[in-house]
C-alpha positions in Angstrom: -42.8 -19.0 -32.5 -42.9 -18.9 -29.0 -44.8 -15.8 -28.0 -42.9 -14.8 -24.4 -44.2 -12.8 -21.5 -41.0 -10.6 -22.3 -42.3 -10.4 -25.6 -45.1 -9.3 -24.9 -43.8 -6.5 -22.3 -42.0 -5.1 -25.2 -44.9 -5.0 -27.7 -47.0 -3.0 -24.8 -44.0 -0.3 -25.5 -44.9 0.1 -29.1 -48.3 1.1 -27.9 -50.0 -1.6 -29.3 -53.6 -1.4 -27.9 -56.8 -1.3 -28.3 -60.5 -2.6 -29.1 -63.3 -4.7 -30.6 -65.3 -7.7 -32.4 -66.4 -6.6 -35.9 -66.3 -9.3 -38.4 -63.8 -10.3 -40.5 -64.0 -8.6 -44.3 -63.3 -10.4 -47.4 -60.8 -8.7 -49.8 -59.3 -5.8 -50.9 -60.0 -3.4 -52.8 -61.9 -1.7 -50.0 -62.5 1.3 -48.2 -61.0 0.9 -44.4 -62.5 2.2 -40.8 -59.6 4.6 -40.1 -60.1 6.7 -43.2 -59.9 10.7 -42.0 -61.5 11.7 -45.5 -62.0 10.7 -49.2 -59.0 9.3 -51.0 -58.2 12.0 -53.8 -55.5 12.0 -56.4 -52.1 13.4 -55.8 -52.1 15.4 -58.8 -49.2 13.9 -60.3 -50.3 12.4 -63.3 -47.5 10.3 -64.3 -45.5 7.9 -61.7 -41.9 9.8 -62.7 -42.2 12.0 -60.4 -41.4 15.8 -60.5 -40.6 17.9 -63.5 -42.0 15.6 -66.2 -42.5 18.3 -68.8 -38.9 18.1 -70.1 -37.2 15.9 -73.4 -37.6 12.7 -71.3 -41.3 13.3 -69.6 -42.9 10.7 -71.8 -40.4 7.7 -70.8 -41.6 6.0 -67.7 -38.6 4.3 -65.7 -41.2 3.3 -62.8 -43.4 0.6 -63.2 -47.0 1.8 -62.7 -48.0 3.1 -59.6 -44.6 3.8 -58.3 -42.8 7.6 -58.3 -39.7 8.0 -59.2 -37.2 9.4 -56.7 -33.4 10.0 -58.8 -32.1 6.6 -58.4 -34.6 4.1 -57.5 -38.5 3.8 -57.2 -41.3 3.7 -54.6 -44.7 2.8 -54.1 -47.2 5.9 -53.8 -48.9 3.8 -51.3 -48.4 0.9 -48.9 -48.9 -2.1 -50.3 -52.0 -4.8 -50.7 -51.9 -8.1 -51.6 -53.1 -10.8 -53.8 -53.1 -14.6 -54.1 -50.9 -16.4 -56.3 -52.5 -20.3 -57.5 -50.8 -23.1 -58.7 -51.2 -22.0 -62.3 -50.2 -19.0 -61.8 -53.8 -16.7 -61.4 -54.2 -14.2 -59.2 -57.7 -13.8 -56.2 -58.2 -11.2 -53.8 -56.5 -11.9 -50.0 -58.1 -10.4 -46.8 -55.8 -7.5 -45.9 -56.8 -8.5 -41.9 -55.9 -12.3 -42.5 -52.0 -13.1 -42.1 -50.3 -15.1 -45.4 -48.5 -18.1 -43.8 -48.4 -20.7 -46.4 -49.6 -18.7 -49.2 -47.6 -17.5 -52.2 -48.7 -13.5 -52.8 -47.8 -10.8 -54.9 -47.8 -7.0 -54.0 -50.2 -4.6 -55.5 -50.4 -0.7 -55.2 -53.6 1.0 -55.3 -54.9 4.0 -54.0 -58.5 3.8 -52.1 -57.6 -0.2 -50.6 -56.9 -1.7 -47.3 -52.9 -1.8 -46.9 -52.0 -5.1 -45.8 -50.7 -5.5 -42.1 -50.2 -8.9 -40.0 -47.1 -9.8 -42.8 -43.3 -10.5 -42.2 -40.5 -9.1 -43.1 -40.0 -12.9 -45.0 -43.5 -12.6 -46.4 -42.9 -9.1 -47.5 -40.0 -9.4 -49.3 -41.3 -12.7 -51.0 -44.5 -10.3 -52.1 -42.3 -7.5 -53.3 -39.9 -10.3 -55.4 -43.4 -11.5 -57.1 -44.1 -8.3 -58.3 -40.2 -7.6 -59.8 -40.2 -5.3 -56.9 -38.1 -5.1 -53.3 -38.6 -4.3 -50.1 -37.2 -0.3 -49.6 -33.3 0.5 -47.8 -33.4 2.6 -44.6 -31.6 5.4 -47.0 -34.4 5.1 -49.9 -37.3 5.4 -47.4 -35.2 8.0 -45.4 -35.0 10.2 -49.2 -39.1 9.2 -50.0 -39.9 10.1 -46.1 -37.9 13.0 -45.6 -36.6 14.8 -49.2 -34.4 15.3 -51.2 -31.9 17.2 -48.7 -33.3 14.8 -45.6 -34.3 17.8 -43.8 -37.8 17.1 -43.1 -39.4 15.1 -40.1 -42.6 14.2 -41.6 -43.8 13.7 -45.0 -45.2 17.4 -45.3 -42.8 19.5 -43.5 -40.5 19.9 -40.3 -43.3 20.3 -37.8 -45.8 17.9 -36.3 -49.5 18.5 -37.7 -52.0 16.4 -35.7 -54.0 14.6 -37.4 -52.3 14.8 -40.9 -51.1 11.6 -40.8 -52.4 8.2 -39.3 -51.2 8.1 -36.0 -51.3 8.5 -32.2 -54.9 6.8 -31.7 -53.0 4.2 -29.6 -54.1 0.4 -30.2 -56.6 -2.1 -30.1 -55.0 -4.9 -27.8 -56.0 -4.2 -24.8 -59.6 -3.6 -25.2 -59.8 -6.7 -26.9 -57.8 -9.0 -24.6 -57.2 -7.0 -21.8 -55.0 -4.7 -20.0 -52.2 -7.5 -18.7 -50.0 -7.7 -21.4 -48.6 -11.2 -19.4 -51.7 -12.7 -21.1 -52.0 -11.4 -24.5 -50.3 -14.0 -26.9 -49.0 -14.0 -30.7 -52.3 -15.1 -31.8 -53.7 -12.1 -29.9 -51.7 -9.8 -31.9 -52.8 -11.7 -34.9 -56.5 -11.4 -34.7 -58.2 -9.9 -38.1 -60.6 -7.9 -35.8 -57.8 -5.5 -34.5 -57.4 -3.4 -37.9 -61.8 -3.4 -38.7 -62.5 -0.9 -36.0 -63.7 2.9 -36.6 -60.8 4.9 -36.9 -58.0 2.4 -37.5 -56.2 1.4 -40.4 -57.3 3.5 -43.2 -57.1 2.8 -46.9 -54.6 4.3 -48.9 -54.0 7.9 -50.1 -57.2 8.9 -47.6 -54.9 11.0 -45.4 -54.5 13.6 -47.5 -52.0 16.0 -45.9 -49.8 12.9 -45.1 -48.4 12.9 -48.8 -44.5 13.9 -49.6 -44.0 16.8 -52.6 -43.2 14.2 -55.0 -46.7 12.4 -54.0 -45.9 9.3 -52.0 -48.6 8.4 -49.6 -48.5 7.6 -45.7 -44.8 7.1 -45.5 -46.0 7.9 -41.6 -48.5 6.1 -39.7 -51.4 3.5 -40.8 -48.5 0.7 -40.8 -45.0 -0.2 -39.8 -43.2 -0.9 -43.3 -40.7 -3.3 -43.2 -37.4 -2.3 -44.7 -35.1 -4.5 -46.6 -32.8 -4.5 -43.6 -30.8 -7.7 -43.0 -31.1 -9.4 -39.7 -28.9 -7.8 -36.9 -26.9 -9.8 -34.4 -29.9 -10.0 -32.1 -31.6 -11.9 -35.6 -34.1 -8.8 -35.9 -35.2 -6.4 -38.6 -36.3 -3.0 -38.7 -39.7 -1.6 -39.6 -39.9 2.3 -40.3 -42.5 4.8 -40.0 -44.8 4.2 -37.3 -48.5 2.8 -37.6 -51.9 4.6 -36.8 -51.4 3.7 -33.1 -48.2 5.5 -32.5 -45.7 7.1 -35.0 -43.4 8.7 -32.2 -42.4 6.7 -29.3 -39.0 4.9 -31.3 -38.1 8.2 -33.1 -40.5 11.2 -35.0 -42.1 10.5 -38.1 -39.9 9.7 -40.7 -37.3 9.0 -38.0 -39.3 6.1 -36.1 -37.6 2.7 -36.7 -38.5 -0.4 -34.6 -35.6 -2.9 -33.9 -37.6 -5.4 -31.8 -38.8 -7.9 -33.7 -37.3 -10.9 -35.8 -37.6 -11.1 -39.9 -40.2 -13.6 -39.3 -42.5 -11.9 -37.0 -45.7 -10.2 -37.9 -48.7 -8.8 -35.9 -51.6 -6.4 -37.2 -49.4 -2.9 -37.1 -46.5 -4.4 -39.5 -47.5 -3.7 -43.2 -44.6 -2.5 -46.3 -44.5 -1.0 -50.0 -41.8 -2.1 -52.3 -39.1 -0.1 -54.4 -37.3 -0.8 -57.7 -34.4 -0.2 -59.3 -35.0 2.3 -62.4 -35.6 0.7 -65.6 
């Protein structure tokens, strides 16, 4: 990919900046930088969803980890990622190292690094490994916003600061500079970006920034790629927001980024996968 001067004017929109040199970390699972407090459980102890005490509360139509929303199902959390080998076996992957070239599967785990630096391509491909797909605009709209799409962010119709991940700007700029006519894509790639204090944050440790049916961060921490197809400018759309800025291209659960091709990925652009009930 040719990484443009007019690329990277746009990208300086999204707010991507920011700082730092800590070293690069191994694998997940693991506790990240930007974590506001202690993961805790959502208190839901199935994956069905809401009322689970009638006839049918024992039958699970999610796979594990995933909530149950009517017609479909969703991650609790955005996703993580393992390494798939030639025969088959799974080992850990670096949440802050991109995947070009590897095959990987998607996990869902609360308490983890989410993965960022993935495409929309790579995402889907995770999501497919794990009988999973990447989420509709409409199924992350219902997850995001409720049942009757009334509210703005996961936890109600007005802005709490600090309950989700989100407006600490970026790490760019500190890193590479203020003149966004240098940065480049590899800039934007660097594993450093998302190991700084009060960044990316593992999953479920926001704890206000949960929907009523418990699904985690639907807001902030990472862009999530949708399952969008390619418009006739050839890009996607990633929903949500990331911990540098969940307002700028719409509030909350309205924010959707149109900029950027299927095959483009930087630190800020992580996903979770739905399903179709079983």
């Amino acid at each position: 990919m040719v990484f443009t001067m007019r690329k990277a004017a746009r990208l300086s929109l999204l707010g991507l900046f920011a700082c730092s040199t800590a070293p690069l970390q191994e694998s997940p699972p693991m506790t990240s930088a930007g974590d506001a407090t202690t993961s805790v459980d959502s208190g839901i102890s199935s994956d069905t969803g809401p009322g689970k005490d009638g006839p049918e509360a024992s039958v699970l139509r999610c796979p594990e980890g995933m909530v149950e929303l009517e017609t479909f199902c969703i991650d609790r959390y955005e996703a993580y990622l393992v390494e798939l080998q030639s025969d088959g076996t799974e080992r850990a992957h670096s949440p802050f190292a991109t995947v070009d070239g590897l095959r990987i599967r998607a996990k869902v785990a609360s308490n983890v690094s989410p993965q960022g630096y993935i495409s929309q391509l790579q995402a889907s491909a995770a999501c497919a490994e794990a009988q999973k797909r990447l989420c509709s605009k409409s199924e992350f709209a219902r997850a995001c916003r409720g049942s009757l799409e009334t509210r703005t962010y996961p936890y109600g119709t007005k802005y709490q600061k600090g309950a989700c991940n989100e407006g600490k700007g970026s790490t760019v700029a500190k890193l590479f500079g203020s003149d966004s006519s240098k940065w480049t894509y590899a800039n934007f790639n660097d594993p450093r970006l998302n190991q700084l204090s009060g960044t990316l944050a593992s999953t479920g440790a926001y704890v206000q920034c949960v929907t009523d049916e418990g699904v985690f961060d639907l807001v902030g921490n990472l862009h999530e790629w949708g399952a969008d197809s390619a418009d006739s400018s050839g890009h996607g759309r990633f929903r949500g927001g990331f911990y540098g800025d969940a307002e700028v291209n719409g509030s909350g659960c309205l924010y959707e980024t149109k900029a950027h091709e299927l095959s483009y990925h930087d630190y800020s652009t992580g996903f979770r996968c739905c399903a179709d009930l079983h």
